[in-house]
Structure formats: C-alpha cells, structure tokens
C-alpha positions as CSV (number, residue, x, y, z in Angstrom):
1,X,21.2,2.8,7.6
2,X,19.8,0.9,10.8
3,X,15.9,1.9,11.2
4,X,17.2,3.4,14.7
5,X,20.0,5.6,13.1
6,X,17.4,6.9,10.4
7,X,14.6,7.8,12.9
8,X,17.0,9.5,14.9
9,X,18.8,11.1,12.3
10,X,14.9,12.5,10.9
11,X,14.3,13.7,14.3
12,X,18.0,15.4,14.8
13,X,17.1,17.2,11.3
14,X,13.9,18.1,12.3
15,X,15.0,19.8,15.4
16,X,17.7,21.3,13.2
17,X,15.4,23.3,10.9
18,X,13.0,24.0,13.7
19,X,16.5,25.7,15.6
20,X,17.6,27.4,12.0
21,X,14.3,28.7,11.3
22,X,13.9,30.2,14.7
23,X,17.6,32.0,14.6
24,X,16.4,35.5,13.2
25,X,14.0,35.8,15.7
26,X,14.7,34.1,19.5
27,X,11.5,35.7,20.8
28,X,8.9,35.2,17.9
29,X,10.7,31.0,18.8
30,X,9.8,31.3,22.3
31,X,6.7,32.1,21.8
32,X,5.9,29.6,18.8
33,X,7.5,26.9,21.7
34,X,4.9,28.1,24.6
35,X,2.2,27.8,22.5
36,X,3.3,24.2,20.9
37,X,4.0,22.6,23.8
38,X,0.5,20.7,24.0
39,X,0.9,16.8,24.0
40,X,-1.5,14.6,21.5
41,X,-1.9,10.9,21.8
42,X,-3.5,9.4,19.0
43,X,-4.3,5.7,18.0
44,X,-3.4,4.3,14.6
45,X,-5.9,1.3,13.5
46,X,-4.1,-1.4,10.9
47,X,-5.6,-3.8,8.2
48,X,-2.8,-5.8,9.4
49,X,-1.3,-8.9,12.0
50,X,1.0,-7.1,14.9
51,X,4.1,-5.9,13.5
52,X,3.7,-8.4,10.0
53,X,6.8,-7.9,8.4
54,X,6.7,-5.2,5.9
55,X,3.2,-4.0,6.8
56,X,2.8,-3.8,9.8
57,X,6.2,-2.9,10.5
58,X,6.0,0.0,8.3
59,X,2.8,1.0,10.1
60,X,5.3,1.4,13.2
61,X,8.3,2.9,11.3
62,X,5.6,5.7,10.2
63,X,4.6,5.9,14.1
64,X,7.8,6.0,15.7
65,X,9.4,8.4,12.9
66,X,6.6,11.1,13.8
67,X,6.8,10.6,17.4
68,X,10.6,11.4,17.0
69,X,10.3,14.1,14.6
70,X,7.8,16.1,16.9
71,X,9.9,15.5,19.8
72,X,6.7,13.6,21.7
73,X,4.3,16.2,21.1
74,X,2.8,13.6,18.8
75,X,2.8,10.3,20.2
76,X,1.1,7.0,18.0
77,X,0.2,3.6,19.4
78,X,0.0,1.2,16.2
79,X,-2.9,-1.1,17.0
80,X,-2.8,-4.7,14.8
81,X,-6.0,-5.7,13.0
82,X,-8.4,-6.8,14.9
83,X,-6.8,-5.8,18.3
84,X,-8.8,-2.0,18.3
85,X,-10.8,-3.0,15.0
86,X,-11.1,-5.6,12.4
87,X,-8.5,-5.3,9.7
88,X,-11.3,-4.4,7.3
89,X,-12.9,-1.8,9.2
90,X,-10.2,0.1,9.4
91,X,-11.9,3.0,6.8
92,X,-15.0,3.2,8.9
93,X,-13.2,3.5,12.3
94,X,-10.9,6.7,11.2
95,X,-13.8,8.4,9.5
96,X,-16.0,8.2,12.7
97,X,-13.3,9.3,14.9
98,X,-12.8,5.8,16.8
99,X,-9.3,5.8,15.8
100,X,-7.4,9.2,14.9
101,X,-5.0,7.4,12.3
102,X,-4.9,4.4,9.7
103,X,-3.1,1.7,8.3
104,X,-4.3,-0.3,5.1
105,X,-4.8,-0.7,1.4
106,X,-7.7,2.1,-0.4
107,X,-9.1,-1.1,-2.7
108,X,-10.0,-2.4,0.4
109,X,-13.1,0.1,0.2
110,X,-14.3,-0.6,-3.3
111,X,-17.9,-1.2,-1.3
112,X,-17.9,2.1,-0.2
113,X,-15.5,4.1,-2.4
114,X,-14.6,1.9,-5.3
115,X,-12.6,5.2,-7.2
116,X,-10.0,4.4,-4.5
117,X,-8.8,1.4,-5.9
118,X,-7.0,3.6,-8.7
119,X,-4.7,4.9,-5.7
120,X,-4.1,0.9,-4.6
121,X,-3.6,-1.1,-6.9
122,X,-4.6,-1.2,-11.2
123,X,-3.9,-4.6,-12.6
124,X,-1.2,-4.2,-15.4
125,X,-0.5,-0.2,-14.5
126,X,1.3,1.9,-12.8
127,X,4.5,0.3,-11.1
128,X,5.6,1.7,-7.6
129,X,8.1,4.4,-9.4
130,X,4.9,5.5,-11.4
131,X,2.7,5.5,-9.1
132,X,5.2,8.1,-6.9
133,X,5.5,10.7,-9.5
134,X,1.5,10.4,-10.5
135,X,0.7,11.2,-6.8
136,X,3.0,13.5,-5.6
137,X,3.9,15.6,-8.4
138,X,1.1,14.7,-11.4
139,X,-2.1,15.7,-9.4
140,X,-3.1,12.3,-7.8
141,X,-2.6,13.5,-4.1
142,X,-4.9,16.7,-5.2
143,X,-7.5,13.9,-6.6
144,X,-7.4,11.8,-4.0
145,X,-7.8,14.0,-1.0
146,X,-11.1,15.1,-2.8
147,X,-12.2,11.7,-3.0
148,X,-12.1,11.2,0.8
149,X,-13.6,14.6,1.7
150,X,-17.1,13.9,2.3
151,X,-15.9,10.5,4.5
152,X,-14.0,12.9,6.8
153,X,-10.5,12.0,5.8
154,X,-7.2,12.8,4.8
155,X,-5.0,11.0,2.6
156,X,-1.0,10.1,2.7
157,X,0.7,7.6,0.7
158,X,2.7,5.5,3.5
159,X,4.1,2.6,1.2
160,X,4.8,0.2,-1.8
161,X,5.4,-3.1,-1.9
162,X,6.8,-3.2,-5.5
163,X,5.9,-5.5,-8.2
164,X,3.9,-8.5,-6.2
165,X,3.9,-12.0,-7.3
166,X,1.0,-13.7,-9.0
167,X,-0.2,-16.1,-6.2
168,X,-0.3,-19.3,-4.5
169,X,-1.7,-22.4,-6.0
170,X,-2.8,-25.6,-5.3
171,X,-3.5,-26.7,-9.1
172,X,-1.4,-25.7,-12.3
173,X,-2.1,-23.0,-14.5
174,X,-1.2,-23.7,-18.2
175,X,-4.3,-22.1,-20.2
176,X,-6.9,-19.6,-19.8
177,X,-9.1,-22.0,-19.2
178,X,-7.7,-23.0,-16.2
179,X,-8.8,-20.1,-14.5
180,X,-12.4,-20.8,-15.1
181,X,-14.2,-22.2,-11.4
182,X,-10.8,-21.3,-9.7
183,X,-12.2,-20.1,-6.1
184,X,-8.8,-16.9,-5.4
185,X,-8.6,-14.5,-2.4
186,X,-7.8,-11.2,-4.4
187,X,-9.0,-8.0,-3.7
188,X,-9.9,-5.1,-5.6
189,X,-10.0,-4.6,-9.3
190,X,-7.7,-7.9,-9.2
191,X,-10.6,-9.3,-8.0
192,X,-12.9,-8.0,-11.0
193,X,-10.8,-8.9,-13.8
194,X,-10.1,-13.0,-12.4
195,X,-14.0,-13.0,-12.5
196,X,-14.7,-11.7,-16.0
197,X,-12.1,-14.6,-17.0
198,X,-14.4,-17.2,-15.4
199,X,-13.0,-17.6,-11.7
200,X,-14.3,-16.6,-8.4
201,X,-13.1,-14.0,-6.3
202,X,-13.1,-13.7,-3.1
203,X,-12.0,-11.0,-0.2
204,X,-10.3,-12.1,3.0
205,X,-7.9,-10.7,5.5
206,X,-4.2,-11.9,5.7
207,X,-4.7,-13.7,8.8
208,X,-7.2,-16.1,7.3
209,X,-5.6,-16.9,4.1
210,X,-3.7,-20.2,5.2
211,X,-6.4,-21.7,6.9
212,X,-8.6,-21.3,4.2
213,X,-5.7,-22.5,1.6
214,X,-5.1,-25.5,3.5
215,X,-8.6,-26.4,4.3
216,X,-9.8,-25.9,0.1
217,X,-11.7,-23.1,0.9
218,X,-10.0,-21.5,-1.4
219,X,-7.8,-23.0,-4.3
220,X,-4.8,-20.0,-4.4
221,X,-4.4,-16.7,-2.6
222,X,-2.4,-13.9,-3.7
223,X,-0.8,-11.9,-0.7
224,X,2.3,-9.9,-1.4
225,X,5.8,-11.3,-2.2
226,X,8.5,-13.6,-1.0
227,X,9.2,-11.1,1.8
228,X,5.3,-11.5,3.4
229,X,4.6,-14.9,2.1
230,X,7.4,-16.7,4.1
231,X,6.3,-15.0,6.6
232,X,2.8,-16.7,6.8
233,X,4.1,-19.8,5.7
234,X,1.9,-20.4,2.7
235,X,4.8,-22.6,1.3
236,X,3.2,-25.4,3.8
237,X,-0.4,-24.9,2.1
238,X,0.1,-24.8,-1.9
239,X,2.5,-26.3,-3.8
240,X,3.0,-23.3,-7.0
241,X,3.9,-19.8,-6.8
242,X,3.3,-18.0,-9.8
243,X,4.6,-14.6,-11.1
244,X,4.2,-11.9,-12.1
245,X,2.0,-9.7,-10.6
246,X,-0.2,-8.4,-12.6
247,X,-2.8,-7.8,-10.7
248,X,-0.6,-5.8,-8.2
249,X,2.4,-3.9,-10.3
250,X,2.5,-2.2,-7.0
251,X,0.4,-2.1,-3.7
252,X,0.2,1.6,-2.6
253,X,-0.7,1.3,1.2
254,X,-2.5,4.4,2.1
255,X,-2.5,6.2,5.3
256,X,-5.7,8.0,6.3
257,X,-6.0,10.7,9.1
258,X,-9.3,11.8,10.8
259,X,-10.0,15.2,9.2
260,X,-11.2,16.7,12.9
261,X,-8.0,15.3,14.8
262,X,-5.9,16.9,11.6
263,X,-7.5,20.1,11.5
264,X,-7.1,19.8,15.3
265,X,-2.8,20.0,15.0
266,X,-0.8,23.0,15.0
267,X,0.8,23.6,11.0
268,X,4.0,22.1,12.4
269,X,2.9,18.7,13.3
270,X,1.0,18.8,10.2
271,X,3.9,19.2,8.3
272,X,5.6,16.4,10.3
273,X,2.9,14.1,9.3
274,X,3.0,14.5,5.7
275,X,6.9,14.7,5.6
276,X,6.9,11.4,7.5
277,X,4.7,9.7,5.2
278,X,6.9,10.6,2.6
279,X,9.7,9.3,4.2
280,X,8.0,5.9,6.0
281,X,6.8,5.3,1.7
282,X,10.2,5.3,0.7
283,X,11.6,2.9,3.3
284,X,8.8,0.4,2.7
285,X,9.6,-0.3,-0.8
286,X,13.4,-0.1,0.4
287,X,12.7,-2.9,2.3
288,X,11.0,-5.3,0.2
289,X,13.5,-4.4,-2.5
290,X,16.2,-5.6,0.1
291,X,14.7,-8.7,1.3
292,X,12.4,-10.4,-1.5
293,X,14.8,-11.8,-3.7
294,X,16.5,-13.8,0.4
295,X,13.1,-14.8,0.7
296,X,12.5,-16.3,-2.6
297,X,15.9,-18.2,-2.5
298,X,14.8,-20.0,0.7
299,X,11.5,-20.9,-0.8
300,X,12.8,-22.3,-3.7
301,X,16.0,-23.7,-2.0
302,X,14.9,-24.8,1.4
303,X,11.2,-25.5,0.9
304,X,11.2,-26.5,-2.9
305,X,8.3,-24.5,-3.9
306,X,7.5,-24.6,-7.6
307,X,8.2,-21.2,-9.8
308,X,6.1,-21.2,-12.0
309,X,5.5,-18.1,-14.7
310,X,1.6,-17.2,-15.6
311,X,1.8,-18.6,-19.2
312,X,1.8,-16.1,-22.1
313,X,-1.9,-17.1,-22.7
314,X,-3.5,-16.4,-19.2
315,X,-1.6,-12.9,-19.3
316,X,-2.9,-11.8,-22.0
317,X,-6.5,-13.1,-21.5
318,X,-6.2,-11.4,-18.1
319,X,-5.0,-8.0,-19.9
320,X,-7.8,-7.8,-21.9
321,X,-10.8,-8.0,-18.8
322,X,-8.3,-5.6,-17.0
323,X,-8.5,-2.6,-19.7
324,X,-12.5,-3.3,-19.7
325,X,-12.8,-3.1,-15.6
326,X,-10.5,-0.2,-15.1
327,X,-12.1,1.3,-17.9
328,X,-15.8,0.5,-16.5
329,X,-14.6,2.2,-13.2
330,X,-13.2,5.2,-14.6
331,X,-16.9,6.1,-16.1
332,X,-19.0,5.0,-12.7
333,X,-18.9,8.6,-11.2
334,X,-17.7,12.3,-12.5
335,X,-14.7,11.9,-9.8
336,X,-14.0,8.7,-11.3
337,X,-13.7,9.8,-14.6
338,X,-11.2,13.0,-13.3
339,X,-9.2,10.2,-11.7
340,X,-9.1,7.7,-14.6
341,X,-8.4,10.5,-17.2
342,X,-5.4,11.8,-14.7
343,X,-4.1,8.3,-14.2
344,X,-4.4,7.5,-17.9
345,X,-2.6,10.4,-19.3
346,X,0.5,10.0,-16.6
347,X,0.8,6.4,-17.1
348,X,1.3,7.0,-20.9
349,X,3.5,9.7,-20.8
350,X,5.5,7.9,-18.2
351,X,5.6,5.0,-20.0
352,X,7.0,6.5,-23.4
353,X,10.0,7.4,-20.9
354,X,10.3,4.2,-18.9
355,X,10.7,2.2,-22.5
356,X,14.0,4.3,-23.1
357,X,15.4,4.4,-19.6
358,X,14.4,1.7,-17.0
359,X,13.6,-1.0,-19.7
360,X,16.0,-0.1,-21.8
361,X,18.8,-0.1,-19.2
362,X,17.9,-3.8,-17.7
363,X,17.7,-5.2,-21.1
364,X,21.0,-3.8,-21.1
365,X,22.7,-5.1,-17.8
C-alpha cells in the first residue's frame, strides 16, 4: 500500500471508531465534538537532513499520519536538523519546551542519559523483532518512560532500521589488530566497545560524515544500511563496506514528546499519538526491508564497492568488550540496573525461541 492510501485509510478508520463509539449516545458525541474542536500546532525537531530517506522520511510519515488521524486538530511541521536546532540537540530542545515533538536516536544522549542507549541500540542484542516485543509488551516502554521523567519527556518508539551494516572503510580489516588507532564515527555503546578494542571513536552527525571520510578525518563511518548509505554517497569516499552490524542489530529511533504540551492534549489525541507511533515503527522497518537489498545491488553492481564480512576474529574480539560495556552500564545507576536486568532476561528468553523458529526456518529455506 502507497504511503498516501495508508494515511488515508488510518485516518478513514480513525473517524470510523470515533463515529462507532459515539452511536449509543448522539448527544454525549456532540458534546465530546464541541469540546474537542480546539486546533494544536506543534513543531517536531529531527537529528536528521530534510526528508533523508528512511529517517527523515519516517519523521514525516509519523507527522502526516497524526495530522490525518486527528482530522487537523493536531497539525506537525517536521523541521530537518539543524533547520530549528542542531541535529544533536534535539533532546535538550523538546525537554525545554523549544520544540513540542522529536525525532532521533536515545544513544545520542549517553552524555546526559547514558541508560537510554539500551532503548537504541546494544551491540550484539536485541534485533528489531526483539526489540518490539521487549518494549511493548515485556515492560521496556514502562522503563523507559521513567527514565525520561525528570527531563520532562515522554517516550514512543517511532522506528527500526533492521540489522545495519558494519561500516565504511578506507583500509581492510583482516585481524583484530586492525582495529587498533582506527579513527570511526560510531555512536553510543558502539562507540565504547571499538575503543576497549584499541580504536577511536568518535560522534558526528550524518551530514558531516562524507566530508570527514573523504578529507581522513576519519578512516570509516558506520551510518545505517544500503538504503541511507547510497543516499549520502559514501560509495565515492571509501572503498570497503563491511557487514554485519553488530554494533547496531537494530536502530530503535525514538520519538520524544514535551511532557507539558502532552499533558496539554485531550485523551483522544493522546491516543492518536501513541497509536501512530506504533503504526509510523512498523512502516519504517517495512521500508528498509523493501529497499536495502536494491540498494546494495547497485553499490556492488554499478559502483563496485567491496563486500567485505568483519572476519571471524574481529567479531568475536568485538563480542567480548561488548558484554563488559553493556554490562558496565547496566550497574552505573539503580534505573540502569532495572533496565539491564529487564533487557537481559527478555533477550534470553526470546532468544531460546528465535533459535527454533526464525533461525531455524532460514537455515531451512
């Protein structure tokens, strides 16, 4: 289904169920109409480039879907980062009111919240499926929303990119060793585990990264997938893409609401937001899922980029400093060790079921 069909069709079956509910009682309708008939205007602040593929389009897939759903009594102007606010202010911005609504990643915070990263990103956990059923039905929301409490916000998954890949390169990467000295944009816990293996991390927006590939301030970036990375043409700055991902087994892009502006909506448009978050998560992975594997063919075909898999060595190295950080983290703060001890337990029960099923089944095929 066309983007256009599916926000109209959520807006024709939201005015459905408002029409259905209101049936048994016309008058007690009326009334609930006359008093919801007030008009906000809010502004939604992104960590990313104007309408960036995946990203930033999602960010106005989640805008328009809520506009259409509250039949305009909600209406959201998607600003790109660094139009309202830089990209990495995004946090501060929604939690002092400047902007009702955001757009980004939660390890983009680690300064000022670093138990948000478990809700991002957790090199060699949870995968985008995971990562769903933890949230929304295994307590994480619950966690999370306590988390952001005393900075004045409300939380809502609003996407997943999947399983990213492992980078761009400008030098190989055939032993552990090789990662020692090597200067990497990557962010959050990511971050962390490259530099217990010997490398240096560092934390730029996406609008920088192929300047500072192409100039050596850098000597690899990781950004998303196929998908984003053609995109920014990062083909034309480093010569190896690498895979897997395992600093990102999914990116869970959060959306955060100004608690005042929240608390200031009527329970319907409430309920709007949070179903449309649900809804605008769902059609970002959808849409990575659909167009990756296009974009990878016409890196590898048209631009004769370099596959190249992270050998067995490096991953492994890599998955040892990643159990040590996310452990580390989990033990910083009481409400860190709540959310590690949450995401633990789900990922291992999840993962007893994922060996028999999902594994299983594309071993299989």
């Amino acid at each position: 289904m066309k983007r256009r069909n599916l926000v109209k069709a959520l807006s024709v079956g939201a005015i459905a169920g408002a029409i259905s509910a209101c049936k048994p009682k016309a008058q007690d309708c009326t009334n609930s109409t006359t008093a919801n008939t007030k008009t906000y205007k809010w502004k939604m602040v992104t960590a990313w480039p104007k309408n960036f593929p995946g990203l930033g389009t999602g960010a106005n897939f989640l805008a328009e879907i809520i506009n259409s759903m509250s039949g305009g009594r909600l209406q959201i102007t998607v600003y790109g980062g660094g139009e309202l606010v830089p990209p990495l202010e995004v946090f501060d911005a929604v939690s002092r009111g400047t902007a009702e609504m955001g757009h980004a990643a939660s390890y983009y915070w680690r300064g000022k919240v670093p138990e948000a990263q478990f809700f991002g990103a957790v090199p060699f956990g949870m995968n985008a499926q995971e990562m769903n059923g933890w949230i929304y039905h295994g307590g994480g929301l619950e966690l999370w929303t306590e988390l952001y409490k005393p900075h004045n916000l409300v939380p809502f998954p609003v996407g997943h990119s999947g399983v990213q890949m492992g980078g761009w390169f400008n030098k190989e990467i055939n032993t552990k060793d090789d990662l020692k000295g090597l200067v990497m944009r990557i962010p959050g816990l990511g971050g962390d585990v490259l530099a217990r293996a010997g490398g240096s991390p560092k934390l730029l927006p996406g609008s920088e990264l192929f300047t500072s590939l192409q100039t050596g301030n850098i000597d690899a970036t990781e950004w998303v997938g196929p998908y984003n990375d053609l995109a920014f043409g990062l083909y034309q700055a480093a010569k190896y893409y690498y895979y897997p991902g395992w600093h990102e087994p999914t990116a869970c892009l959060e959306g955060i609401v100004n608690k005042q502006a929240y608390d200031s909506l009527p329970e319907d448009l409430q309920e709007i937001i949070r179903i449309a978050c649900i809804a605008a998560t769902q059609n970002m992975l959808a849409d990575y899922t659909a167009k990756n594997n296009t974009a990878l063919e016409t890196l590898v075909n048209e631009h004769h980029v370099q596959l190249r898999k992270f050998p067995d060595e490096v991953l492994e190295e890599l998955k040892i400093q990643a159990h040590e950080v996310v452990e580390e983290l989990g033990n910083q703060s009481e409400i860190g060790k709540m959310i590690y001890q949450s995401y633990k337990t789900f990922a291992e029960k999840t993962r007893n079921w994922l060996e028999v099923s999902e594994k299983a089944y594309l071993q299989a095929r």
